[in-house]
LUMKEGU-554916 format. One record per atom (N, C-alpha, C, O): residue number from 0; residue in one letter; x, y, z. Coordinates in Angstrom, 3 decimals, always signed. Layout:
N
+-----+--------+----------+----------+----------+
! num ! residu !       xx !       yy !       zz !
+-----+--------+----------+----------+----------+
! NUM !      a !        X !        Y !        Z !
...
+-----+--------+----------+----------+----------+
***
This chain:
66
+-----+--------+----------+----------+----------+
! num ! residu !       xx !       yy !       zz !
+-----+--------+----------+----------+----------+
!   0 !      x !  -12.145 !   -4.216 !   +1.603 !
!   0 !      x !  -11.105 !   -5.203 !   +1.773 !
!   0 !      x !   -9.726 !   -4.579 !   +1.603 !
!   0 !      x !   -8.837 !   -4.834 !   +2.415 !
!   1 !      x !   -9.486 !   -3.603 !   +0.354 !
!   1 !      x !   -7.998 !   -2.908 !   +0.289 !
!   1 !      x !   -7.663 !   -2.280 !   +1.280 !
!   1 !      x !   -6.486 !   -2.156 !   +1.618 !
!   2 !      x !   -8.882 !   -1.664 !   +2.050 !
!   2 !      x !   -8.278 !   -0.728 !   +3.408 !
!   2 !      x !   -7.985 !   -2.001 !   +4.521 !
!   2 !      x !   -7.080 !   -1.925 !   +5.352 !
!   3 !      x !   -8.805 !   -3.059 !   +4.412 !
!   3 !      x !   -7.983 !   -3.493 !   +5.717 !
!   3 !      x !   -6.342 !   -4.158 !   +5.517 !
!   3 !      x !   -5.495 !   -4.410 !   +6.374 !
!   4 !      x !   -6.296 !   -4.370 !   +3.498 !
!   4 !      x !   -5.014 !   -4.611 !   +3.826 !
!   4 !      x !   -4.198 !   -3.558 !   +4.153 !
!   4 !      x !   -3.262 !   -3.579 !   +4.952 !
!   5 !      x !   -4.631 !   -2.556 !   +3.442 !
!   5 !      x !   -3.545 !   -1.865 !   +3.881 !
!   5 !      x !   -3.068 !   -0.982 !   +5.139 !
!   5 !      x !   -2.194 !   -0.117 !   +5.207 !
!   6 !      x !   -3.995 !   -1.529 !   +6.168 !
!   6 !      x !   -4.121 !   -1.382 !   +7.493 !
!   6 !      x !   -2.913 !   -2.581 !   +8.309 !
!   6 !      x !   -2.222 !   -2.380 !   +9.308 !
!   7 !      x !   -3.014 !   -3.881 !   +7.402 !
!   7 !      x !   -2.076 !   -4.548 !   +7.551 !
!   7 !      x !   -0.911 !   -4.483 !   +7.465 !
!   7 !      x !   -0.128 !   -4.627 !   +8.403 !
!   8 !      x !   -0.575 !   -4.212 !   +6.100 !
!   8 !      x !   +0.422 !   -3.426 !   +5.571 !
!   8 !      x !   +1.205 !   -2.681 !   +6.177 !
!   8 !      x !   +2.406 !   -2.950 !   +6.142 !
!   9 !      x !   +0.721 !   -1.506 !   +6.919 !
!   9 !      x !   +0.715 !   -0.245 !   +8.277 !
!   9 !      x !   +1.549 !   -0.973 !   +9.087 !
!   9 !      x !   +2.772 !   -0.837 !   +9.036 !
!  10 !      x !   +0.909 !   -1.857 !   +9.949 !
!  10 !      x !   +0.760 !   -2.868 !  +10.982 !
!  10 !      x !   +1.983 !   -3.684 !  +10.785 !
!  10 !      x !   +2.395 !   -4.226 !  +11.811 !
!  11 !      x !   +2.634 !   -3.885 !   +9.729 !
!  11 !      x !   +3.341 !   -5.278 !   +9.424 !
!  11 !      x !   +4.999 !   -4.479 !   +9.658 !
!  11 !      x !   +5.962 !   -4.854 !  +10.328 !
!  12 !      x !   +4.773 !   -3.057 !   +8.650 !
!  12 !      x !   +6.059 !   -2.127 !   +8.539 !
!  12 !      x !   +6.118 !   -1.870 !  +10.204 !
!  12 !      x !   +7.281 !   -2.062 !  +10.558 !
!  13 !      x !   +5.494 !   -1.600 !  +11.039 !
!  13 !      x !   +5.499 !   -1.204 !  +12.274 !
!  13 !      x !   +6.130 !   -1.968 !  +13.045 !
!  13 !      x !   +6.967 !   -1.619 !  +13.877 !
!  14 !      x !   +5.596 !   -3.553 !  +12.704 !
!  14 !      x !   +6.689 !   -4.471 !  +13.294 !
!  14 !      x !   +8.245 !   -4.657 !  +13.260 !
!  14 !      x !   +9.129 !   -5.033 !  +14.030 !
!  15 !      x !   +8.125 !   -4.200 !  +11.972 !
!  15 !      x !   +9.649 !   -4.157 !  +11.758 !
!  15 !      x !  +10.509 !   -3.163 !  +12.045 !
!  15 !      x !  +11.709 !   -3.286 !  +12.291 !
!  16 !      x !   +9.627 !   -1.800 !  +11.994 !
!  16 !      x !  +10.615 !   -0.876 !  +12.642 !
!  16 !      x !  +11.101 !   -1.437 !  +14.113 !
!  16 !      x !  +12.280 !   -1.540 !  +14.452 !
!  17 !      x !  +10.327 !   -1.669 !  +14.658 !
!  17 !      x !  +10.257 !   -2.669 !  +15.730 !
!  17 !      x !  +11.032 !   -3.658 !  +16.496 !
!  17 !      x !  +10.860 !   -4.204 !  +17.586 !
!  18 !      x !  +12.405 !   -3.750 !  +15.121 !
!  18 !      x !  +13.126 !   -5.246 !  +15.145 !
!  18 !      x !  +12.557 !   -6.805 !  +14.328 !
!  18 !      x !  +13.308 !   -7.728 !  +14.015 !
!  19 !      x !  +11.307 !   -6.772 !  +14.148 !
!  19 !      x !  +10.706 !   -7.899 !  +13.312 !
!  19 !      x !  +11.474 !   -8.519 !  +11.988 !
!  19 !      x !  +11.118 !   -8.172 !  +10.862 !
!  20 !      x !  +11.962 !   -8.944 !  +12.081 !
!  20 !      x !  +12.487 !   -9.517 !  +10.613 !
!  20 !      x !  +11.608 !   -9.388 !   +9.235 !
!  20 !      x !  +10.766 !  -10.273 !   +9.385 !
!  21 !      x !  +11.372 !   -8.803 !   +8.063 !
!  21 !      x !  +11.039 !   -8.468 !   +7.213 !
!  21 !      x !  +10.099 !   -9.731 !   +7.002 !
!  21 !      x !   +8.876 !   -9.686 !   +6.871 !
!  22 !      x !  +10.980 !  -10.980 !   +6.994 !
!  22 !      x !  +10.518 !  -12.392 !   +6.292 !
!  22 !      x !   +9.309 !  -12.977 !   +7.116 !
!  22 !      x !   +8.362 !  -13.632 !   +6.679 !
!  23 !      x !   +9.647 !  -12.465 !   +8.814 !
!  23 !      x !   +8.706 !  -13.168 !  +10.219 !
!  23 !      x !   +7.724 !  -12.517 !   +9.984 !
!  23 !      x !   +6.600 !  -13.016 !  +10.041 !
!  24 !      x !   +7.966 !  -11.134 !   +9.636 !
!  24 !      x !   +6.758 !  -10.314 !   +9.944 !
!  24 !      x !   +6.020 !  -10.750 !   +8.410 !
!  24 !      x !   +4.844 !  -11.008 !   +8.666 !
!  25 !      x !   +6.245 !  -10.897 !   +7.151 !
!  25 !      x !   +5.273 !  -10.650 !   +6.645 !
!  25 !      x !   +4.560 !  -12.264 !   +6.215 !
!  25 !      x !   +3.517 !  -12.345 !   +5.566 !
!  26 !      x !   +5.334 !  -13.476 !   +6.707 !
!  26 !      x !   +4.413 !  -14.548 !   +7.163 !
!  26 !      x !   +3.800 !  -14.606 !   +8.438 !
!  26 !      x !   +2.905 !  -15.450 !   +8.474 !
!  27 !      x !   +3.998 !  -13.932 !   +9.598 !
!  27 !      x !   +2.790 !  -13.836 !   +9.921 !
!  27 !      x !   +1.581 !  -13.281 !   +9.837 !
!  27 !      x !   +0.554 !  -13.699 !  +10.373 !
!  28 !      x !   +1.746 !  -12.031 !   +8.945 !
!  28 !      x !   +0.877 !  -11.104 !   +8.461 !
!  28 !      x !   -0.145 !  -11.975 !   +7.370 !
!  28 !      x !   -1.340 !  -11.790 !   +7.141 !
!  29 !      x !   +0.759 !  -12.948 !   +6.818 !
!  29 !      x !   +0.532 !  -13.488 !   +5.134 !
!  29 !      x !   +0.304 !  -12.603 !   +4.065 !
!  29 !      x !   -0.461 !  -12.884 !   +3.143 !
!  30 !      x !   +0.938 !  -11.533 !   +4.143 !
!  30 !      x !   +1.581 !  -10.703 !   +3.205 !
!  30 !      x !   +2.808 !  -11.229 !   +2.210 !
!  30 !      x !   +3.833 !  -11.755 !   +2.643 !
!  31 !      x !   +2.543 !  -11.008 !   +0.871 !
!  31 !      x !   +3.808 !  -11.590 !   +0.535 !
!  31 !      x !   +5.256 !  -10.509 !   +0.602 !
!  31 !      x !   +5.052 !   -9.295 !   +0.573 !
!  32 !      x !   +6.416 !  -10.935 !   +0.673 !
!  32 !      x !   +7.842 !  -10.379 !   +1.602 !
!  32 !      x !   +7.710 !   -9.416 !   +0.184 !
!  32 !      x !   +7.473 !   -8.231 !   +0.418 !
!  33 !      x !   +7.814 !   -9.723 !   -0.968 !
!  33 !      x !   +7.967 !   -8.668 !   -1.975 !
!  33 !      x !   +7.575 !   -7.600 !   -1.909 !
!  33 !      x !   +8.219 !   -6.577 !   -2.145 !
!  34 !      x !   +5.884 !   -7.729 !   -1.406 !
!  34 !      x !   +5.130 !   -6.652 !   -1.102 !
!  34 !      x !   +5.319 !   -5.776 !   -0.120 !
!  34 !      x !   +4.798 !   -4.663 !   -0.191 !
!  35 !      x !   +6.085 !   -6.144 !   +0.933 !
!  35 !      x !   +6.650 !   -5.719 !   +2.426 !
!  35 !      x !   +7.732 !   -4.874 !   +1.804 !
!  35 !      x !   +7.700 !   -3.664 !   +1.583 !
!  36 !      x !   +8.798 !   -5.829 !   +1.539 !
!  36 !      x !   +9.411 !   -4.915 !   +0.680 !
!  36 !      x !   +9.618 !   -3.785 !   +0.226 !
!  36 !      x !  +10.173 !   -2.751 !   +0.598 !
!  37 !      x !   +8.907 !   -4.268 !   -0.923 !
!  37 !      x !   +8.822 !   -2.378 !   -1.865 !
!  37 !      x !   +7.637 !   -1.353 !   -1.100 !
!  37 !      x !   +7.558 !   -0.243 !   -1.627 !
!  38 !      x !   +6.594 !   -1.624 !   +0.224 !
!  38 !      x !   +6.789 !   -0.281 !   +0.691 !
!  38 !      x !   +7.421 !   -0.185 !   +1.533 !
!  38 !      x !   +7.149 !   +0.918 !   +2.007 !
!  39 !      x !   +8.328 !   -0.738 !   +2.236 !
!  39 !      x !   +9.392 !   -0.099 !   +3.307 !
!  39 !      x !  +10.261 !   +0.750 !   +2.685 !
!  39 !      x !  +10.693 !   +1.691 !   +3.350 !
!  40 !      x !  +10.726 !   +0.575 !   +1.168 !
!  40 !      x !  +11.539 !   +0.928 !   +0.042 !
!  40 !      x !  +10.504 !   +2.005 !   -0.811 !
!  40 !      x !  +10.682 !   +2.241 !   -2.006 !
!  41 !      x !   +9.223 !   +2.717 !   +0.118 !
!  41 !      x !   +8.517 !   +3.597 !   -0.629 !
!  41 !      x !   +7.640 !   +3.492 !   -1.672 !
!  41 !      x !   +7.184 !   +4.418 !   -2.342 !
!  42 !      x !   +7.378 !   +2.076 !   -1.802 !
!  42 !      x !   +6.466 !   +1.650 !   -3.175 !
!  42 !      x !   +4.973 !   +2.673 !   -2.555 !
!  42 !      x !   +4.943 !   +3.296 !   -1.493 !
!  43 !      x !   +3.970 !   +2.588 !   -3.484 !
!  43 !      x !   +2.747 !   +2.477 !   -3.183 !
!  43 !      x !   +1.605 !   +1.478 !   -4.111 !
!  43 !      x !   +1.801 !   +0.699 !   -5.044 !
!  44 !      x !   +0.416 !   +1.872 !   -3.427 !
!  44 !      x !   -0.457 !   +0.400 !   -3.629 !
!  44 !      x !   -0.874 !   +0.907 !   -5.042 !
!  44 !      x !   -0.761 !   +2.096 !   -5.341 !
!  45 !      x !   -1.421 !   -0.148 !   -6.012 !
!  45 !      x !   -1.659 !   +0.341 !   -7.516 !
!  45 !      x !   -3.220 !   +1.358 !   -6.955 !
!  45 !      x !   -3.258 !   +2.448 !   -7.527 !
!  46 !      x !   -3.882 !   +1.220 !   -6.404 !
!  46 !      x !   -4.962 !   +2.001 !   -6.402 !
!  46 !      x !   -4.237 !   +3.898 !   -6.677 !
!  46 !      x !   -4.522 !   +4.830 !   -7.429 !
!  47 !      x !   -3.332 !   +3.682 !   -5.697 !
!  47 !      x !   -2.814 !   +5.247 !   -5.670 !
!  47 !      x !   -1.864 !   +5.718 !   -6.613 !
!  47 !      x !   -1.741 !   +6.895 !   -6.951 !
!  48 !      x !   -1.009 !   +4.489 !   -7.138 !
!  48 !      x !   -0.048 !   +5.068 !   -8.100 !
!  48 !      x !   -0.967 !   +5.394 !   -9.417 !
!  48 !      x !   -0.711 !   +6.391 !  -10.092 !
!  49 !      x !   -2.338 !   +4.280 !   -9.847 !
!  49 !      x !   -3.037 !   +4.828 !  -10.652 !
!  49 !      x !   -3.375 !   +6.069 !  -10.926 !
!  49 !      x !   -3.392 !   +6.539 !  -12.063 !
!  50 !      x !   -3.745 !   +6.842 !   -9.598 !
!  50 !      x !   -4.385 !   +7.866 !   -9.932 !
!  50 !      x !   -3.253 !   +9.105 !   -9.852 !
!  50 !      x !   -3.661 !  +10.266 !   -9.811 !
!  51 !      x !   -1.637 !   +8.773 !   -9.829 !
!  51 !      x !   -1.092 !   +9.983 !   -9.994 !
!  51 !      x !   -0.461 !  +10.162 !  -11.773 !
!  51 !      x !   +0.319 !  +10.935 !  -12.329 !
!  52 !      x !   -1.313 !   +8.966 !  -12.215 !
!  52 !      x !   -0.872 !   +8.580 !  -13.971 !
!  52 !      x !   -2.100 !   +9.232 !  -14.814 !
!  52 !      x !   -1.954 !   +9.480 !  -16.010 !
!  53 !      x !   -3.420 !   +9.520 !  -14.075 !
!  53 !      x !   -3.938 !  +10.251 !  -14.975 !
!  53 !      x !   -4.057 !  +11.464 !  -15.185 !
!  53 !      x !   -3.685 !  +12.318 !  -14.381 !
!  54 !      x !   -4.643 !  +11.728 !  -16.399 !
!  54 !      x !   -4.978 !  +13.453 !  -16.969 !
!  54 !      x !   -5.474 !  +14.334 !  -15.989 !
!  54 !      x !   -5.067 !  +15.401 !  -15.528 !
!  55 !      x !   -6.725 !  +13.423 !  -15.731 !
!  55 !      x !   -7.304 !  +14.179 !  -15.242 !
!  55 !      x !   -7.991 !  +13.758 !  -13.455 !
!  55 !      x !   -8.168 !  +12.548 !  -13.317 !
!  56 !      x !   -8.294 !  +14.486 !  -12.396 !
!  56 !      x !   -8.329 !  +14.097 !  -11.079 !
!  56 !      x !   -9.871 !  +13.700 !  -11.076 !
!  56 !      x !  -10.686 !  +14.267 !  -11.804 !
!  57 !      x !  -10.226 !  +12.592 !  -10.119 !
!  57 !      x !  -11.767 !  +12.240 !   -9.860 !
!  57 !      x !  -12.437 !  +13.575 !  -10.042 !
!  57 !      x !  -13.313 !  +13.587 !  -10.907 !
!  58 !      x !  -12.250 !  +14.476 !   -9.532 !
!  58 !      x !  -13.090 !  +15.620 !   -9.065 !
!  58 !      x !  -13.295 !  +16.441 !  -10.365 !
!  58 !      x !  -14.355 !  +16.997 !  -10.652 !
!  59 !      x !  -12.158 !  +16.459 !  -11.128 !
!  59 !      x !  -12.531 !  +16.986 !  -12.576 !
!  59 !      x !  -13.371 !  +16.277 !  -13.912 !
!  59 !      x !  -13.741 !  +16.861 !  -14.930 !
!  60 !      x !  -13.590 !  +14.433 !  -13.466 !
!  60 !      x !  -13.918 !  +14.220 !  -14.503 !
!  60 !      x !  -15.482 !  +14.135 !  -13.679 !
!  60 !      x !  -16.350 !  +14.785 !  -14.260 !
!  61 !      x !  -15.934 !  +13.422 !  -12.416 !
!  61 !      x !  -16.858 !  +14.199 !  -12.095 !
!  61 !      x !  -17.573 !  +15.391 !  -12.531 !
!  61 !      x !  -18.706 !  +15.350 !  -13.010 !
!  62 !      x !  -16.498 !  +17.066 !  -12.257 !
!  62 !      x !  -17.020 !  +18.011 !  -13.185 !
!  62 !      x !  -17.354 !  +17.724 !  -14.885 !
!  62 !      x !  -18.188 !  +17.596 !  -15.781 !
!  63 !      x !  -16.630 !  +17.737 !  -14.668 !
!  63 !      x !  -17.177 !  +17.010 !  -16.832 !
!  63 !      x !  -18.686 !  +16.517 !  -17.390 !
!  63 !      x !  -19.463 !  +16.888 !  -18.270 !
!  64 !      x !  -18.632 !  +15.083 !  -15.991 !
!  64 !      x !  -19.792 !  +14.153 !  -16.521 !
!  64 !      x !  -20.958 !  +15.224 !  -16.012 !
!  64 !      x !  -21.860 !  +15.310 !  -16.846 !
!  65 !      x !  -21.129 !  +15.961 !  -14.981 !
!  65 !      x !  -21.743 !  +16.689 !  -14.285 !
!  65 !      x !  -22.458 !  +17.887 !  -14.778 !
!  65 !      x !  -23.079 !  +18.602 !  -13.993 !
+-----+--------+----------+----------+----------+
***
């Protein structure tokens, strides 16, 4: 489900480079405008900002449990 939003997401910024109005595009998307927003303004999705906050990378704690 997160990949297709953020396939949307993709899709929604595209419109707007586009000319789309920020507000048009992300009710028709039904995205909320906040969210449109902060990534046109470079945000990213919590899945990814999570993982640049930890110690340690999937692949190392993998090695660990492994």
């Amino acid at each position: 489900m997160n990949t297709v939003r953020e396939q949307n997401i993709a899709s929604v910024i595209d419109e707007v480079k586009r000319g789309v109005t920020q507000r048009e595009a992300a009710q028709n998307w039904g995205i909320p405008q906040a969210t449109l927003y902060d990534r046109i303004h470079g945000a990213t999705n919590k899945k990814t900002s999570k993982l640049t906050n930890r110690r340690l990378s999937p692949e190392e704690e993998l090695f660990l449990i492994n």
